[in-house]
Phi, psi and omega in degrees: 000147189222101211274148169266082166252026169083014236279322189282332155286344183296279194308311142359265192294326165318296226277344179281315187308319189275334183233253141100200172268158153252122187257146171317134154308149157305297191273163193267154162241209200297287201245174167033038159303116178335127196068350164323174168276000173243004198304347194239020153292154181291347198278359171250012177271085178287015187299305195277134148341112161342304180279331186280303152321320195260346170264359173271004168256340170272359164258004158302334193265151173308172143254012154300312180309309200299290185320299206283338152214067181266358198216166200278327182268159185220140187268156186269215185221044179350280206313336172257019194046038164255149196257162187278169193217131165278093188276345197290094159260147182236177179190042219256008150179070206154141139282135188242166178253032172303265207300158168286004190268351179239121185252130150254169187155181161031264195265357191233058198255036176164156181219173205268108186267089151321127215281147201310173204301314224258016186248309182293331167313311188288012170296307182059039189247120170264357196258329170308305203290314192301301205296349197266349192255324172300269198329279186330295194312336187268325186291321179270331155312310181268023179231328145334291175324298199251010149094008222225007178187156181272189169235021161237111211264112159260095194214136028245155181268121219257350196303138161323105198288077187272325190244126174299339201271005179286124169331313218256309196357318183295335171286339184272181186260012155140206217244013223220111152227060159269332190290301204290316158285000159300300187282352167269007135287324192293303202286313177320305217282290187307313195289293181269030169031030189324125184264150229193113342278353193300325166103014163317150170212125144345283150215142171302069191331174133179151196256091164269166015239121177288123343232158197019082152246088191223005181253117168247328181192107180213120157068014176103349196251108180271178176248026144302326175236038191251163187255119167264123182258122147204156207276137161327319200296302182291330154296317168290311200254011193257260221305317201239034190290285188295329176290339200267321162294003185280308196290295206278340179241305165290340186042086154264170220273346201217154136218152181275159181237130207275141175327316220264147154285165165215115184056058171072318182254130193294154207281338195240033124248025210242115189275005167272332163268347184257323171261356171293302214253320192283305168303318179245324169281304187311335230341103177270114155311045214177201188221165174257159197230096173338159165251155208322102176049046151293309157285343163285296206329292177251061168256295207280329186277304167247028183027068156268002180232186193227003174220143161308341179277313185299325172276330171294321177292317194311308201268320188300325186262354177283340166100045160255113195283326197210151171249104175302118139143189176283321196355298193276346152341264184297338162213038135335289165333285179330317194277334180277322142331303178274354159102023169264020171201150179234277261163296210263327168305284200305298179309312171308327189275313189303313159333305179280337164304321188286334163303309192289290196294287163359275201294013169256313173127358195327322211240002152273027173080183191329118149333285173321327177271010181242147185321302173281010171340307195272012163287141147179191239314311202272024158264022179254170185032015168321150170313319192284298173324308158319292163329255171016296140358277173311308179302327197261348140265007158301322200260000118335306169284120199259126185255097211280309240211036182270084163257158196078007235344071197295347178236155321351090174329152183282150169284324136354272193313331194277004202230012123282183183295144188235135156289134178214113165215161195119190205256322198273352209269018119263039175273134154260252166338311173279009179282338194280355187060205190251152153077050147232180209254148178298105204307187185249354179180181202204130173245087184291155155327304220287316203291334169294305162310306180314322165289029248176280197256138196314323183207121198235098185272140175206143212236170167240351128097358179224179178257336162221197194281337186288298169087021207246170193101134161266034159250066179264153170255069143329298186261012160275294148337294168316326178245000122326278171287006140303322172231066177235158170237039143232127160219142167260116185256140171228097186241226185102201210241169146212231183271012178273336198261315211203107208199175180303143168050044182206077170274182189271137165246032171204128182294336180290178179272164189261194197027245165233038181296335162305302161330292173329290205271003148294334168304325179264002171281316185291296177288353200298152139270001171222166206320175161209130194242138181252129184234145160220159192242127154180188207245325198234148168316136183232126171283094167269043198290336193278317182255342141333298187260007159308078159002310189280341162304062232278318153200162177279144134253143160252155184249335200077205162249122177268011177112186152332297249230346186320306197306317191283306178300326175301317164328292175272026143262344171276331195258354169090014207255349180230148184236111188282137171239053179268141189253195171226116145260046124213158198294091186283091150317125144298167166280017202231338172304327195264037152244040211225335217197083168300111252267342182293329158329070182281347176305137183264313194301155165279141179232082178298321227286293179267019145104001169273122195270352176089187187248178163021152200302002142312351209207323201255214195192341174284203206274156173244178160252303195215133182292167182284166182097311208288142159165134172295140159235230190215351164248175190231173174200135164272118166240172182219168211232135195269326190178113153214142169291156170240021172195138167220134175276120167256128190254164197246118176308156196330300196287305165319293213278320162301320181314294164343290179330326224271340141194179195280355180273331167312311174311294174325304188285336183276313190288353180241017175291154191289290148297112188244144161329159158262326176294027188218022183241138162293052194302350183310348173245037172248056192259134184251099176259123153262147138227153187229099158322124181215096182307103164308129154225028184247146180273023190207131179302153154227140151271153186248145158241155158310152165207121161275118189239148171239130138226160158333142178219111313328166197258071154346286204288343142333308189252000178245020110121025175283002172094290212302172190298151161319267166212164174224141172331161166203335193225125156214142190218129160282121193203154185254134173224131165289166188299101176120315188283159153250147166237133174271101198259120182267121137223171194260140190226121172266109166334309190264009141280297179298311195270007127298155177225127200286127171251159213346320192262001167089005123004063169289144177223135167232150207262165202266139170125212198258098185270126191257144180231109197250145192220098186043234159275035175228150177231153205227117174250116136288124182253121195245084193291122188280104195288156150311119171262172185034041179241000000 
């Protein structure tokens, strides 16, 4: 089988990471500089265990010293050489200058802006999101290096895309989570480059915002003051899904903890989620971080303690390490004074910080002299990364509309006039989304289309994206595409529609953007192709069924580079295999779903339709999963079992043991535990041949789906999913070929279902496995006990 894996950007991208000038540092260094006042303390003895150091330099400090560095500027420790520190960096498809810890300028005036997460999700390539996450990790190591970005990057945003209308959604990898939790291991693993067994790292992930944090500004409801009432049941198999793969397969060094309450408690004062669920079941190595004046949010805001000494004991004992913010600065002490919080609390949160930064190197003396010493200015914007970019927004785009297979535009069509018209149709600035960085260059539609076509008139029919008013010049566009023997509208949303503290209260396009491309759809005398560009779901149920419309593309936000992927998928030079990773609405769901609604399961009783293609069951515009390509593929199934035995761990199975009416009662349960299951042997090899029967290589993705067969639990109102993702793989096959996709599916993951109390179980019987057209059924068997 041959995985679309990039393998000539690999070796690229490797050879920048590996090679160049070594340029002198910048920067000085943090700590334990050769001659320093600490070089000969144990806490600079790189010799020593990571954790051992940093707690022999947190019992050298004062507490005053200890207090200064609970917040993100962390003051520095003159009298030990140690330097303040930023922590706050972003890097969230990019290195950005959101936070303050990342500066451009000078050797560093721009980094390679990758199209925001929720375009690359639609990749469905996880070897992309690793490799996109290396490329980043070289960029943000070597603007470290030259003094110009920290190394604890917070990133990536893994929350569940629950709602269409949430502002942030475009950060996230989609509505799907097992797809959210691949790319949140994935990308981790690529940003920190993680050392084996030493626990060295590269730059430091961290996965926020910890847990059902999806709400930003709806309807009166912020997310300083929103409660999210939600059930376990949604929390185990939704909500808190990518973090335990952020923690437990990627192991990243942080997670943020969230604004929002969940069941009356802010998420960075709720000591069950943070030393219960992230730190001792999950075991996160590394440390928690707020997100930016959480804890004053629920002092001042949702008042939940009732003196500021009480929310700093609240959150500190709650196993919240650091504050983006002043908060535990200024009153920390004050808390310590009054005795609610003591001495060994402050060492424990510091500790773990101080750790993360070890296992960074910080505190190993010259920055130049260490395994990533020699990055700088010229491992930023490489040829290859750019490249990178570009692929990776090709591999993104999704082809919503090809009738007639009216796309590929024709070379006929290219060596004549093209029309490029619409709001989007010079973006710049709005291909980058939200939480980047100053790109290293700006490739526009228009300017893509222009390598392509002999002459590419271009009118933008709105003066911006909102589009609203009657001086929009509308009808300058129309005859544009009057007299083209194409026309491409590049219309859609940007941060004006949809943004951090902004959800939507419409699915629709805004203003008269609609007007727009039925109008110039109408007057076109050759195809007319629709691109849109946003983060969120669009109802384009009006241009699906226009006739005139020949085809759709979605962008995502694609990046630096959009114009050239858009290009070269209209122009045929990319053949697209992009999916939607969420479920594109009518507009009418959302009188159905009030966006404060966290529940995922459907309530037919009260007129509540559920959520994402797990749950909801109506009309769609276009399903998750969905996307076209210019070739077509068949698949057929190569090697799956049809019967599988969950056999019961030691301990469960003595329980059992203990008499035969148990015994009895275990073989015909309906459900076993997943904690009473041995799963290290509950691995499920599919594998599925998937035949081009189309005249053009393509890429494909797998999509594995499980549901119960019958789907009982569905109707006997315990909640599982309609069905769910369980398996997914990306592979290029030529035109005429096969390719053989081996994967692996974990039973007591995939093929479990969470119950009321938030339970996993899997159920006994009959499993349905849907793979394109095909259906795969697996009995899934109990062993015989005493027998």
């Amino acid at each position: 089988m041959r995985r679309l894996l990039l393998l000539p950007l690999l070796v690229l991208a490797g050879a920048a990471a590996g090679g160049g000038v070594v340029p002198v540092a910048a920067r000085s260094a943090f700590a334990c500089a050769p001659g320093g006042p600490a070089a000969s303390l144990p806490f600079c003895r790189r010799s020593l265990p990571a954790r051992a150091r940093a707690r022999d330099l947190v019992a050298r400090l004062t507490r005053a010293e200890k207090v200064r560095l609970l917040v993100n500027n962390a003051a520095g420790v003159p009298r030990l050489g140690v330097a303040g520190y930023e922590w706050w960096s972003e890097a969230l498809h990019g290195v950005s200058d959101t936070g303050p810890g990342v500066r451009f300028g000078g050797a560093f005036p721009g980094a390679t802006a990758f199209p925001q997460v929720i375009g690359t999700a639609a990749s469905f390539n996880a070897t992309l999101w690793e490799l996109i996450g290396q490329a980043v990790s070289d960029e943000g190591r070597a603007m470290y290096n030259g003094g110009q970005a920290g190394l604890t990057f917070w990133s990536p945003n893994v929350n569940i895309f629950r709602d269409p209308r949430w502002g942030r959604g475009q950060e996230t990898p989609g509505e799907d989570p097992a797809v959210a939790a691949r790319y949140a291991a994935a990308y981790v693993r690529g940003l920190q480059q993680q050392q084996q067994p030493s626990g060295r790292l590269k730059l430091a992930a961290c996965c926020k915002h910890f847990t059902a944090y999806d709400l930003d500004n709806w309807s009166g409801t912020d997310r300083f003051h929103f409660n999210a009432v939600v059930t376990r049941q949604d929390l185990e198999d939704t909500f808190n899904v990518p973090f335990r793969s952020c923690v437990a397969d990627g192991r990243a060094a942080s997670v943020m903890c969230s604004y929002n309450q969940v069941n009356g408690v802010p998420t960075c004062a709720d000591a069950a989620f943070l030393r219960g669920t992230i730190r001792r079941r999950w075991g996160l190595a590394g440390y928690i971080v707020s997100d930016c004046d959480s804890v004053d949010v629920f002092y001042s805001d949702q008042h939940y303690t009732r003196t500021r000494e009480d929310a700093v004991a609240a959150t500190l004992r709650a196993g919240l390490d650091l504050d983006c913010g002043p908060f535990l600065a200024q009153y920390t002490e004050g808390a310590v004074a009054q005795g609610k919080v003591g001495d060994g609390d402050i060492d424990a949160a510091v500790t773990n910080t101080v750790t993360v930064q070890m296992r960074l190197g910080m505190f190993d003396g010259d920055p130049a002299a260490q395994p990533f010493g020699h990055l700088g200015p010229q491992h930023v914007c490489t040829a290859a990364h750019q490249e990178l970019a570009v692929e990776a927004a090709r591999q993104g785009i999704v082809l919503l509309k090809n009738d007639g297979r009216a796309l590929p535009l024709s070379p006929a069509t290219a060596r004549r006039a093209v029309a490029v018209v619409g709001p989007h149709a010079e973006a710049t600035v709005a291909m980058i989304g939200n939480y980047a960085g100053k790109p290293c260059r700006y490739t526009t539609p228009l300017q893509g289309v222009a390598r392509y076509a002999a002459r590419a008139a271009h009118q933008p029919g709105c003066t911006d994206v909102a589009c609203a008013g009657s001086g929009q010049p509308i009808a300058a566009a129309v005859d544009a595409a009057r007299r083209a023997d194409a026309t491409i509208v590049v219309a859609g949303l940007d941060q004006k529609i949809e943004a951090e503290g902004l959800d939507r209260a419409s699915l629709l396009l805004p203003g008269r953007q609609a007007e727009l491309i039925s109008s110039v759809a109408k007057a076109s005398k050759g195809p007319v192709i629709l691109v849109l560009m946003s983060g969120g779901p669009i109802d384009i149920g009006f241009a699906q069924n226009d006739p005139k419309i020949a085809g759709i593309l979605w962008a995502g936000y694609p990046g630096q580079a959009g114009g050239q992927a858009i290009a070269d998928v209209i122009f045929g030079h990319h053949n697209p295999g992009g999916k939607l990773p969420v479920t594109w609405y009518p507009q009418d769901y959302l009188q159905k779903v009030p966006m404060t609604n966290m529940a995922m399961r459907a309530n037919p009783a009260k007129g509540y339709p559920g959520r994402t293609y797990r749950f909801y069951t109506g009309p769609t515009i276009h399903p998750f999963g969905h996307g076209l390509s210019y070739t077509s593929f068949t698949h057929s199934l190569a090697h799956a079992p049809s019967q599988l035995t969950v056999r019961l761990s030691a301990a469960a199975s003595s329980t059992a043991s203990a008499s035969l009416n148990d015994t009895a009662r275990l073989s015909r349960a309906a459900a076993v535990r997943v904690a009473h299951a041995r799963c290290e042997e509950l691995r499920m090899p599919v594998h599925v041949d998937v035949k081009n029967v189309g005249e053009r290589d393509g890429a494909h993705t797998v999509l594995v789906y499980a549901a119960a067969a019958p789907p009982s639990e569905a109707r006997d109102g315990s909640g599982a999913p309609v069905r769910q993702l369980v398996a997914f793989e990306k592979v290029h096959v030529a035109a005429g070929g096969t390719a053989r996709v081996e994967m692996g599916i974990d039973v007591c993951d995939g093929l479990s279902v969470a119950d009321r109390n938030g339970v996993r179980r899997i159920p006994v019987g009959e499993h349905r496995l849907i793979i394109g057209e095909l259906t795969h059924t697996v009995t899934i068997a109990l062993e015989q006990l005493g027998v």
